[in-house]
N, C-alpha and C positions, 0 to 999 in steps of 0.2 A: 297538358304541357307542364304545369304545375308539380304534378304528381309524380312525373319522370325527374325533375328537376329536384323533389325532396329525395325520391330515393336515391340519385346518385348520391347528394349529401349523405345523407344516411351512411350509404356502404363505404364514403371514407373516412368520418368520424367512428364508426364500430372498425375501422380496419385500425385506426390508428390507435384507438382503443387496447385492440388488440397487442398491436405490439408494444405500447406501454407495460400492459401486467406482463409480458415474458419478460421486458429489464426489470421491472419489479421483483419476480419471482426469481431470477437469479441474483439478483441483490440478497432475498430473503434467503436464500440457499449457501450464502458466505457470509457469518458470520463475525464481525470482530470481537474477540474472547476477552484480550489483555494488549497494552501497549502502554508505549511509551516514547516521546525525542527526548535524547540524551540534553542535556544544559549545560552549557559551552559558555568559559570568559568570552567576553564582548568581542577580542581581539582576534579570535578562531571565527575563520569565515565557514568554517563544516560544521556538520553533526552528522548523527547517527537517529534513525530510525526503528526500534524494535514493535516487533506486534506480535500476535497469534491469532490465525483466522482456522474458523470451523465451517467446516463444508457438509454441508447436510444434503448435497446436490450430485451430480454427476462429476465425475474429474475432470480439473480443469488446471489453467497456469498462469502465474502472477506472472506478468511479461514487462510493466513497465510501472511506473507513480509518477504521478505530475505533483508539484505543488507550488500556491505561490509563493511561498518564504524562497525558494531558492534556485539558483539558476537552472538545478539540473538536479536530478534525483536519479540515482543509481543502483542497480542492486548488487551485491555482493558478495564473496562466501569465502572463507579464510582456507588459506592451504598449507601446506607444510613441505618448506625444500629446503633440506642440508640443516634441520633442526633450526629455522628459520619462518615464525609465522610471518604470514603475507597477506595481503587481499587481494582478489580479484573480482575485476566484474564479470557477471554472468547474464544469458539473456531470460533467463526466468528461472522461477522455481515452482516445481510441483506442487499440485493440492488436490491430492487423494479422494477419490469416491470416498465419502463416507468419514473422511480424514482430520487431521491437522497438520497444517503451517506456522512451524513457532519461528518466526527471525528474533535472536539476541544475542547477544551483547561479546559471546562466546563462539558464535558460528554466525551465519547465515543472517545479513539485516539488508536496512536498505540507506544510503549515503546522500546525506543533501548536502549536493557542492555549490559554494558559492551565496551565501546567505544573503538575503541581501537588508536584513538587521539582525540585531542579537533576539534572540529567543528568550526569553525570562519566563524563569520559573514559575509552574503554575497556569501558564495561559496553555491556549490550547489549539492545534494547528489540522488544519484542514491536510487532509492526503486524498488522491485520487488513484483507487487503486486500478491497473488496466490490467485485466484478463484476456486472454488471449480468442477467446470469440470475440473482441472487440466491446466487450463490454465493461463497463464502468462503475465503480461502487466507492463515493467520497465515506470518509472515513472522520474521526475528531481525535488525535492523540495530547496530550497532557506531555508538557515540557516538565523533565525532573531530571534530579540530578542521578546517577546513575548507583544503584538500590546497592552494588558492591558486588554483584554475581560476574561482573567482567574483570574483578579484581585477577584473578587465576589464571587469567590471557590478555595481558592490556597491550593494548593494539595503537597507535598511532592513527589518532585521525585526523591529521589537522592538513 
């Protein structure tokens, strides 16, 4: 009785085992390259999100971010109507077999509305990024001020 009773154990800790190292392994298959959240006066309740993730995995798609600094995390990608840039939200972006996803500052990022403190320069904020198999990979981005590359298309984010 004993011995039936270990090996159930057994077969659901080696299961669940299991399914640990595949999140692990698609965690290790997207990597984050560069980032950065923009740094915003006190009084701007947004910010922006820039990163670059490398996929060393099969294709897949950024579909959503959580995070706690802010009410809601969106992702976004600028357009152009009537010589008018604009944002829009979008429900995910591509990430290539083999590939890269750069979101910044000029195209394609991602939007935290609703802050719910300022962000000071230097520290550094948890992101959850959600892939679209349902899998989850937190991330650490550095609050800085914005490097000048967005100077070329500046965009209203507040």
């Amino acid at each position: 009785m004993e011995f039936m009773t270990l090996k159930l154990i057994f077969k659901q800790v080696f299961g669940a085992l299991i399914l640990c190292s595949s999140a692990q392994l698609m965690a290790a298959q997207v990597q984050l390259t560069d980032g950065f959240i923009r740094a915003m006066p006190p009084s701007v309740p947004n910010s922006a999100a820039y990163l670059t993730l490398k996929n060393e995995g099969d294709a897949t798609e950024l579909v959503a971010v959580e995070t706690p600094v802010a009410r809601e995390a969106q992702l976004h990608t600028l357009i152009e109507e009537k010589g008018v840039v604009k944002m829009r939200q979008v429900s995910g972006f591509a990430l290539p077999l083999a590939g890269e996803l750069a979101l910044s500052p000029s195209g394609d990022h991602i939007m935290l509305l609703g802050l719910n403190r300022p962000l000071n320069e230097g520290e550094h904020i948890e992101l959850t990024l959600i892939f679209a198999d349902g899998s989850k990979q937190s991330v650490q981005l550095p609050v800085r001020k914005d490097d000048g590359q967005a100077q070329h298309h500046h965009h209203n984010h507040h």
